[in-house]
C-alpha positions as CSV (number, residue, x, y, z in Angstrom):
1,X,0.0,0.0,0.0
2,X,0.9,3.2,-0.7
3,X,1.6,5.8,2.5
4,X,0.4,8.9,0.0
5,X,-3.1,6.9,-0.5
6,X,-5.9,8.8,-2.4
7,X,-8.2,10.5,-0.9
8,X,-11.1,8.8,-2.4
9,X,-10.0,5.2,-1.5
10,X,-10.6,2.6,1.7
11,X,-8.7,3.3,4.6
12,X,-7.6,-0.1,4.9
13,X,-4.5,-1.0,7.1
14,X,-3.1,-4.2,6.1
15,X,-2.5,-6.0,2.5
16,X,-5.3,-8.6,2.9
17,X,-3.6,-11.6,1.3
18,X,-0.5,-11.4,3.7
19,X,-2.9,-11.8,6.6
20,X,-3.6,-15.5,5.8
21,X,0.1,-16.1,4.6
22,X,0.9,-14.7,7.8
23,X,-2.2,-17.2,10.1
24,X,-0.5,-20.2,7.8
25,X,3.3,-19.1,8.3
26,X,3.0,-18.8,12.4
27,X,0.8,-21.8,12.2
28,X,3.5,-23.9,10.8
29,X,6.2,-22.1,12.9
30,X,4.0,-23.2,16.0
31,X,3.1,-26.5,15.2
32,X,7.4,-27.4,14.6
33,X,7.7,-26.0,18.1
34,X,4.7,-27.2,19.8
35,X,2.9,-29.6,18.0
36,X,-0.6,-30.8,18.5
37,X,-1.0,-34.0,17.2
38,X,-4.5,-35.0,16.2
39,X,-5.8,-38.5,16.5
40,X,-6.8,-39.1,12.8
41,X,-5.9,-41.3,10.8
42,X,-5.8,-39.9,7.5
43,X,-4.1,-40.5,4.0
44,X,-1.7,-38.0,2.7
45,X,-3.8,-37.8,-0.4
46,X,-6.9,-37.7,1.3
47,X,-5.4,-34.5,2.9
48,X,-4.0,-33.2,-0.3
49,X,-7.4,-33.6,-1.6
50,X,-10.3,-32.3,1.1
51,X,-7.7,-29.1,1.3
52,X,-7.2,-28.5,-2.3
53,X,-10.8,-28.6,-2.6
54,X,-11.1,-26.4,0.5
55,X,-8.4,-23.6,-1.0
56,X,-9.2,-24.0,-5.1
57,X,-13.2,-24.2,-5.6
58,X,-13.5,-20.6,-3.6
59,X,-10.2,-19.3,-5.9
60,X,-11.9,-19.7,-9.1
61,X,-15.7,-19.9,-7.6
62,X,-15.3,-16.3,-5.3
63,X,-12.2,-14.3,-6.1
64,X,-11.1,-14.8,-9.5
65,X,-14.9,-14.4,-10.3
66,X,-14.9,-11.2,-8.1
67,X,-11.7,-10.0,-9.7
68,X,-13.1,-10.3,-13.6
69,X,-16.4,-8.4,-12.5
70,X,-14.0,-5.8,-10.9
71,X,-12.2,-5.7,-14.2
72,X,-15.4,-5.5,-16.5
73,X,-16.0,-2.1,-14.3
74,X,-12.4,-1.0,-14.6
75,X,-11.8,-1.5,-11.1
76,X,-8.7,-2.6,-8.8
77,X,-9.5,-5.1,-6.6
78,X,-7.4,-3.4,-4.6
79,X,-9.3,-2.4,-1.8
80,X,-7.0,1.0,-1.1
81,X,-7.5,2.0,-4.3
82,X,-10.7,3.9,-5.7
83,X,-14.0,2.3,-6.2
84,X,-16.4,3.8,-8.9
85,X,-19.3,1.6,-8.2
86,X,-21.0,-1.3,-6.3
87,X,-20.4,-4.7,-8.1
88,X,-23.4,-6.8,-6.7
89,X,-23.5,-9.7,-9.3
90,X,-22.2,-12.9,-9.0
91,X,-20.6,-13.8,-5.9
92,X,-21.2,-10.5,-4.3
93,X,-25.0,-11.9,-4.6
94,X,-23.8,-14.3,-1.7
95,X,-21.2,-11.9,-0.2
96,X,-20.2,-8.9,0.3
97,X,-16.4,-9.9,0.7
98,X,-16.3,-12.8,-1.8
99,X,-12.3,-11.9,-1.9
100,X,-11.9,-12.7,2.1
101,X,-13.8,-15.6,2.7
102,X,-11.8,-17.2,0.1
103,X,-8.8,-16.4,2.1
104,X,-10.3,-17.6,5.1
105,X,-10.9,-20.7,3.3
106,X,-7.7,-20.9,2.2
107,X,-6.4,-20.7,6.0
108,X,-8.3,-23.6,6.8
109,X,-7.5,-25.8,3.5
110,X,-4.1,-25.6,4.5
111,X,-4.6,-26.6,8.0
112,X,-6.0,-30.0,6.6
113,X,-3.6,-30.6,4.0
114,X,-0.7,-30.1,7.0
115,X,-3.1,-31.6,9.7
116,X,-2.1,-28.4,11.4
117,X,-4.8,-27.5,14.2
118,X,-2.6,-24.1,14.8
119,X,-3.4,-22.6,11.4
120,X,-7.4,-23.6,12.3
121,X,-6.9,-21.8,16.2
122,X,-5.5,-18.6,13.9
123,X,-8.1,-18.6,11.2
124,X,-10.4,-16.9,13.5
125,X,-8.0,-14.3,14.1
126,X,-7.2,-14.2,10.3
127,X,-11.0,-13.5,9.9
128,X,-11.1,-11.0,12.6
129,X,-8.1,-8.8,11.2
130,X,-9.5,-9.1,7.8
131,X,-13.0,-7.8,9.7
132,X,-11.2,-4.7,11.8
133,X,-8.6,-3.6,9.4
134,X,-10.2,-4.2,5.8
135,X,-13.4,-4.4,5.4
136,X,-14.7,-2.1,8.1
137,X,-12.7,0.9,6.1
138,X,-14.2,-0.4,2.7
139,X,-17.6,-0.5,4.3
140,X,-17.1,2.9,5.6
141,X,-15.7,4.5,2.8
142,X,-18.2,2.7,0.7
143,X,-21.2,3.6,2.4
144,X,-19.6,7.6,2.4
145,X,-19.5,7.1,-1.4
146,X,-22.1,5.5,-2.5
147,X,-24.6,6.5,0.6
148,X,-28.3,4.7,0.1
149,X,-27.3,2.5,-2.9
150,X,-24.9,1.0,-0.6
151,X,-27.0,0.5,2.1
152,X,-29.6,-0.9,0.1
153,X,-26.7,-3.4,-1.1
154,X,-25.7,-4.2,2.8
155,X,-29.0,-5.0,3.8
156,X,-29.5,-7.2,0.4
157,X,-26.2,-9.4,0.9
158,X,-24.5,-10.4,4.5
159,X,-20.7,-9.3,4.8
160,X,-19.8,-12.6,5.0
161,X,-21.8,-15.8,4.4
C-alpha cells in the first residue's frame, strides 16, 4: 500500500492476502515448536485432496470471479484503491467480501492438507483482522460514497456468508 493513498480510496490498514500467509506461516512455525497432534488417521492424499478442494473451488468460484467483474467495471481489486461503483452480481450476490472468505478458506485448506490444528486456532484471528482492518474501512468509505445505494446493497447481501 501506498503511504500517500488517495483520498477517495478505503482506509484499509493491512495488505489482505498477507494476513492468511501470515495465520498459515505462524501456524506452521507453532506446530514445529509445539505440535498438536490429532488423532486421525488420514491418508496424505486424502489430505491433499479435502484441502485442495477447500483452498481451489472458492479461488476460481469467489475471487477470481470477483476479480473479472471488478475488471469488466475498470476497477482494482485493490481495496486501497478507488472504487467507482457497487459490483453486486455474481458472488457478491452471496457476499459482500467474496475476496476474504476465500482467504479464510484458504487458512483452513491448508490446515487439513498439514493436519495443522494451529493454522485452524489462527483462522479466526485471520478473519477478525480481515473484519477490523479491511473491510470495516471499505464499508465505511463505501457507504460515504455510495450512501443509500450501498445501504440498500448491505441489507441485500451479509458481509460474509
Amino acid at each position: 500500500m501506498d503511504s500517500k493513498q488517495p483520498k477517495d480510496a478505503a482506509a484499509v490498514k493491512v495488505i489482505p492476502p498477507l494476513v492468511p500467509l501470515g495465520a498459515i506461516l505462524i501456524g506452521v512455525l507453532l506446530n514445529s515448536l509445539w505440535r498438536i497432534d490429532l488423532e486421525l488417521e488420514v491418508s496424505s492424499a486424502a489430505r491433499y485432496w479435502v484441502g485442495g478442494l477447500i483452498i481451489f473451488v472458492p479461488l476460481f468460484g469467489l475471487s477470481l470471479w470477483a476479480v473479472v467483474l471488478f475488471r469488466r467495471t475498470d476497477q482494482s481489486a485493490k481495496p486501497w484503491e478507488p472504487t467507482s461503483q457497487i459490483v453486486d452480481s455474481g458472488p457478491f450476490r452471496l457476499t459482500r467480501n467474496p475476496m476474504y472468505v476465500q482467504m479464510i478458506l484458504i487458512c483452513i485448506g491448508f490446515a487439513v492438507i498439514f493436519m495443522n490444528v494451529w493454522i485452524l486456532l489462527l483462522t479466526p484471528l485471520c478473519a477478525w483482522i480481515l473484519q477490523r482492518f479491511v473491510v470495516v474501512p471499505e464499508e465505511e468509505y463505501l457507504e460515504g460514497k455510495f450512501g443509500e445505494v450501498y445501504l440498500a446493497c448491505k441489507s441485500r447481501v451479509r458481509r460474509w456468508l
